[in-house]
N, C-alpha and C positions, 0 to 999 in steps of 0.2 A: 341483536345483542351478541356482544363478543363473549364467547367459552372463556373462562380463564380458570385456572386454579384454584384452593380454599386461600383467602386473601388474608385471613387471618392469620394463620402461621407466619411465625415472626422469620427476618432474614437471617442467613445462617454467617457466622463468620467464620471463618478458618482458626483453628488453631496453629496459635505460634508466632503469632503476627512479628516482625518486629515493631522496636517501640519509635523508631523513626528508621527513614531511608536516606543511606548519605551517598555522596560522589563517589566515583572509583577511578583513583587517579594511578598512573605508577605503583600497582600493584597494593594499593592500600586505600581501608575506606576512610575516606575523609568528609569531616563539615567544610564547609561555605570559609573561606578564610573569613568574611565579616559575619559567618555566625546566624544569617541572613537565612528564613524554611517560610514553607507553604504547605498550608493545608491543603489536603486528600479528603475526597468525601466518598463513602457507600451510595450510590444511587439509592440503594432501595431507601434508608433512612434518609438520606442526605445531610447523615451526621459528619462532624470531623474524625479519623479512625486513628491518623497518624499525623506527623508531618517531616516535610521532607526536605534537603536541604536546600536553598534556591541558589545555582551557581550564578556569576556576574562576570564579568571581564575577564576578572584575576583567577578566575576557579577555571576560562575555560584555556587562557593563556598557558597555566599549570597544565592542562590535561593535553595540550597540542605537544608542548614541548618536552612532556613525559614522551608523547607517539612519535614525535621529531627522532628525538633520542633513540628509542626502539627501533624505527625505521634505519637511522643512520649508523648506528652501532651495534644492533643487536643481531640474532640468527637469522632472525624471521625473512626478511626479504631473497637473502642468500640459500635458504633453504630449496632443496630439490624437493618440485611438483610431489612428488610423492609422500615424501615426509611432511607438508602441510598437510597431504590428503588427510594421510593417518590422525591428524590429531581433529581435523576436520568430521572423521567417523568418531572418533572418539565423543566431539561434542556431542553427535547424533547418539548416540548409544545411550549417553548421559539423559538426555532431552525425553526419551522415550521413553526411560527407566521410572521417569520424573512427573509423568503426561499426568498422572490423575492431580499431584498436588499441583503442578501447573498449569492445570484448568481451573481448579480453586479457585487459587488465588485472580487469576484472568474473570473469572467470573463475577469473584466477589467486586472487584477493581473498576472493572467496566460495563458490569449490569448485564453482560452476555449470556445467556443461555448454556449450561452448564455441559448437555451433550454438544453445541455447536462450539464451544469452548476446548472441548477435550481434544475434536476432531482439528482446532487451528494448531493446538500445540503437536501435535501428531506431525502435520504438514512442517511445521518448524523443524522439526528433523528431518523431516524428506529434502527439505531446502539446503542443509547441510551435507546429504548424503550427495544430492545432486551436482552440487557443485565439488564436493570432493573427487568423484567421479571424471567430473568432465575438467576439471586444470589437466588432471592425467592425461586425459584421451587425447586430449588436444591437441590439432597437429597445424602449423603457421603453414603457411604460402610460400615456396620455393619458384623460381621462376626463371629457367634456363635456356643463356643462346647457343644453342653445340661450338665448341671450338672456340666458344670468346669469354662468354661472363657466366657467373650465374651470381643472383640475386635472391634474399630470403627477408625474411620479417621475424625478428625478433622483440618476443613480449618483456617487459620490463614493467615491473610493479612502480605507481607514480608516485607515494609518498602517505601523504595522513591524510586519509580520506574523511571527511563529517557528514554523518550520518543524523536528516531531524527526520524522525520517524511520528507517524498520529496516534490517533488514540481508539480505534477502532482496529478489534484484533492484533494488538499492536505487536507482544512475543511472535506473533508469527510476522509480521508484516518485518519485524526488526530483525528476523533471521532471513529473510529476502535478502536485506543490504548488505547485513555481516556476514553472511556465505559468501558469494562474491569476493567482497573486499577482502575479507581474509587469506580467502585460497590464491589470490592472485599477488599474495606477499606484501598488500599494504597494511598500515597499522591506521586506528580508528579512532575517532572519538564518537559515543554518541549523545546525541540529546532527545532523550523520549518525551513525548507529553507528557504536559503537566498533570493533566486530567487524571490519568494510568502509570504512575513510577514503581506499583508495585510487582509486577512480572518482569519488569527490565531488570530489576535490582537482581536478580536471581543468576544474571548473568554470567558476573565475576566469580561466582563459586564454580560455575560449570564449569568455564574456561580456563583458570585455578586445575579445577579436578581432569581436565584432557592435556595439560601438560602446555595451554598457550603462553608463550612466554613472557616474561617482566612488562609491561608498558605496551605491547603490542593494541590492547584494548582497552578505551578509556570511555569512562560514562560521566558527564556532566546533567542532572536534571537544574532544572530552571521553567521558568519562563521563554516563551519563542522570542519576544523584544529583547530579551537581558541577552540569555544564556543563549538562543539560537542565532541570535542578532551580530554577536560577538564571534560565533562559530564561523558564520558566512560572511563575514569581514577581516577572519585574522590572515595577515600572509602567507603564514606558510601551513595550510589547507588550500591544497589544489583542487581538491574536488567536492563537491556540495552534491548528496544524493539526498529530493527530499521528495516526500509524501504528504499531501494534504490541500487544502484551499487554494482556489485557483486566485483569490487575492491576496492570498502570503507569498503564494509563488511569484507574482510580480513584483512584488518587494524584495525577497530574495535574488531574482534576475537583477535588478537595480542594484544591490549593493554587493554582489558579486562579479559586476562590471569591468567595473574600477582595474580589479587582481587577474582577469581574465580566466577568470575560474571553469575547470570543466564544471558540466551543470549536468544533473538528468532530473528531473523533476515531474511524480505522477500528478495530476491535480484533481479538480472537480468532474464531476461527469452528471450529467439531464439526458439516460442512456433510453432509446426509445426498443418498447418489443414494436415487431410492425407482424401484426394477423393477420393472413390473409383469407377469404372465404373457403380455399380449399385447403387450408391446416389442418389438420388434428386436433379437432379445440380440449377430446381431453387431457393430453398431453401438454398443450398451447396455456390453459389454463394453470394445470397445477406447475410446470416451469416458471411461470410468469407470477403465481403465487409465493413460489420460492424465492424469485427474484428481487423483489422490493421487501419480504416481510423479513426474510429468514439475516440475521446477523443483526436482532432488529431496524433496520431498514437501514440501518449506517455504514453500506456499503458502497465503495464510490464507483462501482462498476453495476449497480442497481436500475432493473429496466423501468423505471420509473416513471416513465413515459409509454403507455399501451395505448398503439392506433391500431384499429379493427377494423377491417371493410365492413361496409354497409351491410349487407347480404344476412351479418353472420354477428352485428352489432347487439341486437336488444336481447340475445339470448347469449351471449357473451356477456355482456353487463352485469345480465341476472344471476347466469350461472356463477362470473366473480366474486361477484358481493356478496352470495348466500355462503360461498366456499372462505372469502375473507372473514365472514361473522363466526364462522369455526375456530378461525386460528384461535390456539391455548397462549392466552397470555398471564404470565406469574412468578414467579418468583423466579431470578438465573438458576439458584440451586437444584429446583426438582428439574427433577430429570421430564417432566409430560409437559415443560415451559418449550412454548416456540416461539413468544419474543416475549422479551426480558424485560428489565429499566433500560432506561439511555441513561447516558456515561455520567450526564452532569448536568443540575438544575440551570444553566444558563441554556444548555443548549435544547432540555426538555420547553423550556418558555420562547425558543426557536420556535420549535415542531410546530409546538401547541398554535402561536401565529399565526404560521404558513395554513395552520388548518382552518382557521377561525377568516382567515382572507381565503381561503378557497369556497366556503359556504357563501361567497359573495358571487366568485367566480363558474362555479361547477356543479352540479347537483349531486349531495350527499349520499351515497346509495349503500354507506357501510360504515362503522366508527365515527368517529367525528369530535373521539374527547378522551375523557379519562376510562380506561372500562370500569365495572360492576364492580365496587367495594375494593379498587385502590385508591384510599385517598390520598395517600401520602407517595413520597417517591417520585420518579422519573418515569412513570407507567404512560403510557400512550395506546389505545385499542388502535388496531390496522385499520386504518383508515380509506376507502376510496370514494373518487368524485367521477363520477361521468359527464357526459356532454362539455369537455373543456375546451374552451375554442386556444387557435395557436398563441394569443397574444396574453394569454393570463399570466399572471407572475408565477402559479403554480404548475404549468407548463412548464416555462419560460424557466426559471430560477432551481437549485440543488437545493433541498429540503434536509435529504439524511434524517430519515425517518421514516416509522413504517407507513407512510401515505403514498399512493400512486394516483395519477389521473388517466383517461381515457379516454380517448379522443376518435370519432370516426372518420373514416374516410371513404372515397368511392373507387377513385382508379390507383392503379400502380405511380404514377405521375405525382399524385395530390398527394400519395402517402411519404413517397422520396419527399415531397416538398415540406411537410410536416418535420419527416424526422431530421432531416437538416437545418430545420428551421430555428437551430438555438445557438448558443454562442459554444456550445462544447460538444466534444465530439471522443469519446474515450471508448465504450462500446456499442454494439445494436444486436439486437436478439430478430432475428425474421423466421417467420412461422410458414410454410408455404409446400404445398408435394408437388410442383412446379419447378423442375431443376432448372429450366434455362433461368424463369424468373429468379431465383432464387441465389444464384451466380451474377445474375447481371445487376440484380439490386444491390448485393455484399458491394460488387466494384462500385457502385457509386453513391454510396452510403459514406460520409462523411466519419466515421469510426477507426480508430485506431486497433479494433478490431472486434470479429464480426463471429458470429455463431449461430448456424442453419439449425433451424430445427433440433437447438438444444439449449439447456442453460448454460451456465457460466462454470463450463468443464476447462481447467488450467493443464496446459502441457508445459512442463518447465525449459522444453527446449525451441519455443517461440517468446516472438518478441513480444513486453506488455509496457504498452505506452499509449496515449493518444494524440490527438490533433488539434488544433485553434486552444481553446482554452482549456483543453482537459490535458494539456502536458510538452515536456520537450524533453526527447532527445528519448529512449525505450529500450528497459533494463531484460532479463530474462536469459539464457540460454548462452549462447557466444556473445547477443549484443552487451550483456554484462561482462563479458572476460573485456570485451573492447574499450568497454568504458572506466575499466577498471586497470586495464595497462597502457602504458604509452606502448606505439609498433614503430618500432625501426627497423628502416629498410638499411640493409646490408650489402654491397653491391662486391662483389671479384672477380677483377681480371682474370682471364687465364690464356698463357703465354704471352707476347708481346704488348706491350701498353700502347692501345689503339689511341689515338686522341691530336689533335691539329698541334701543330710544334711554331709555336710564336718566339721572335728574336732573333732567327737566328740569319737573318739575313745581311748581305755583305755591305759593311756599312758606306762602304765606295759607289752601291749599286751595280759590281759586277754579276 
């Protein structure tokens, strides 16, 4: 039996709500030109709370050629590294000051746990800081031949960048991409899930209040076919940074084609822990606990996948599933909740699913439904299955939810063969006091990247991307200044112009 909170107590809403959420075009909020909203629902109820405006074509044509405009005319792009910095702390200052009503609101929104909520909006201003920081610090590539040339790289901000951001964590997830893009002098549109509009909207006040200028930042919510659709096909957006499913992302790739669009796109991840018998299982355990449950499991860097060696299997199982039947599941707003609702009754009827086909697949040693006296809501008890062979669709397939499976193994070989065994490859978590082992399996682990004997600790000046179908192209640290400016190379002579002299020969052939 899963711990959860008193289930009774009703959900809490925020005061102040607005009464709907509109666009932010060219410095003004605006409706839908046709007039055109969608409901928002509270997970916990899965009532309608608001509604929002849904942009189309024409809302997100308005909002590119507001950022056109901005880019082409206005400060922003010309501005010295410094002075974007500044307004760039500014927004952090703003965000931090802001952290408790904007975990609120994130909580209320997206069914997130109200402490793991406060701690995303926190990291939204470090995302800001960071990157204010480093446009500064930043030093390009000079490249010198004594006595002849020298050559440099010069950054140059690309234009309106379009930003589709998801719906898990999403204020933070969405100051990931607006750090970046902003500090590096381009102008924005975004488009946030549908699911979560209500923490993006808060945006345009902030940015307003740090002094960002006219049209630099533009928000479109919608629909990802209408409003995101229309994003990743207009001309003039060069760049598409997006976040979420690894089969939206191939639909984005396709219709970004055509324009030769930069791309960087996070996507899915089936991210495997691999235990080995001489880990630390109490450390191995509660990391790996953290790992799937904590954000209620709707994290796409989620070690969702836990292969154990033999040795160290049945008291690994046991000890998981008695430590998963603790986790406190209840309400996002108390504070003693460790996993929340999910975001949204379609994708609650997801979970539930994958769980109801894994009691097919894997033997249920923990949760397996609704827990104790939620009936209502987007509630899910943390779920795990052990003994899951490689070819189960629960394996096999991204859940995004607090379920993991378990799967043993015997050698180092069979475990490599397991964890690469799937179509994505975004993180791997390995458990091991064996340094060679533990170096030599990172290299040949199929992940985009890899973490010894820890969880999922972010340093914002490494790359975060992955491989096969968990992503292209990996945002973070410089790789985000890179993908965020065009680099042109600079080439000068110095003294005489070296170079073969064509024509000038004597047209007689003497």
């Amino acid at each position: 039996m899963n711990h959860t909170t008193d289930a009774t107590v009703t959900g809490h809403v925020p005061a102040d709500l607005p009464e709907r959420i509109q666009h932010y075009i060219d410095g003004e909020l605006v409706d839908s030109l046709d007039g055109a909203t969608f409901e928002v629902l509270d997970p916990v109820s899965n009532e309608t709370y608001l509604q929002a405006a849904a942009g189309k074509q024409a809302d997100v044509d308005r909002a590119v050629a507001a950022a056109r405009r901005a880019f082409t005319e206005g400060p922003w792009p010309g501005m010295l590294p410094r002075e974007r910095s500044r307004v760039l702390h500014r927004i952090a200052d703003i965000v931090e000051s802001r952290d408790a009503r904007l975990a609120e609101l994130e909580s209320f929104d997206s069914g997130l746990p109200i402490t793991q909520a406060l701690g995303q909006a926190r990291r939204a201003a470090e995302n800001f800081r960071f990157f204010a920081d480093l446009v500064v610090a930043q030093a390009d590539d000079t490249y010198k031949v004594p006595g002849r040339q020298v050559n440099y790289v010069n950054r140059k901000p690309i234009g309106v960048a379009g930003l589709i951001t998801p719906w898990n964590t999403p204020f933070m997830l969405e100051s990931w991409k607006l750090g970046p893009a902003l500090a590096t002098g381009n102008t924005v549109v975004l488009k946030p899930a549908e699911f979560t509009p209500l923490s993006a909207s808060l945006w345009a006040e902030i940015f307003e209040e740090a002094g960002l200028p006219q049209g630099v930042f533009n928000l479109v919510n919608g629909l990802g076919e209408e409003a995101g659709d229309a994003l990743v096909k207009h001309p003039d957006v060069p760049l598409i940074s997006f976040t979420g499913e690894s089969s939206t992302g191939q639909l984005i790739f396709a219709n970004a084609a055509p324009y030769l669009k930069g791309l960087s796109m996070e996507l899915g991840g089936k991210s495997p822990a691999v235990v080995f018998a001489d880990a630390d299982l109490d450390a191995a355990i509660d990391a790996t606990i953290f790992g799937v449950f904590s954000l209620n499991g709707e994290r796409c860097t989620a070690g969702s996948r836990i292969l154990v060696q033999r040795e160290v299997y049945d008291e690994f199982v046991e000890r998981y599933a008695a430590q998963a039947q603790r986790v406190v599941v209840g309400h996002p707003h108390d504070e003693r909740t460790e996993v929340g609702a999910l975001v949204h009754p379609e994708h609650h009827d997801k979970v539930m699913g994958y769980i109801e086909l894994g009691k097919t697949e894997g033997r249920l040693v923990a949760g397996g439904g609704r827990p104790e006296g939620f009936e209502t809501g987007n509630f899910v008890a943390p779920t795990v299955f052990a003994d899951v062979p490689r070819d189960a669709r629960i394996f096999q397939e991204e859940i995004f939810g607090p379920v993991v499976a378990i799967t043993p193994f015997e050698t180092e070989e069979e475990a490599l063969e397991l964890a690469n065994g799937v179509k994505y490859g975004l993180a791997a978590y390995i458990w091991t006091n064996d340094l060679r082992r533990a170096h030599t399996f990172a290299q040949s682990v199929e992940a985009g990247m890899v973490w010894l004997n820890s969880n999922n600790v972010r340093d914002l000046r490494t790359p975060f991307g992955g491989v096969k179908a968990s992503g292209l192209g990996h945002e973070g640290g410089y790789r985000s200044i890179d993908f965020y400016t065009d680099q042109q190379a600079v080439h000068i002579t110095l003294g005489a112009a070296h170079h073969p002299t064509f024509g000038k020969q004597d047209p007689a052939g003497g």
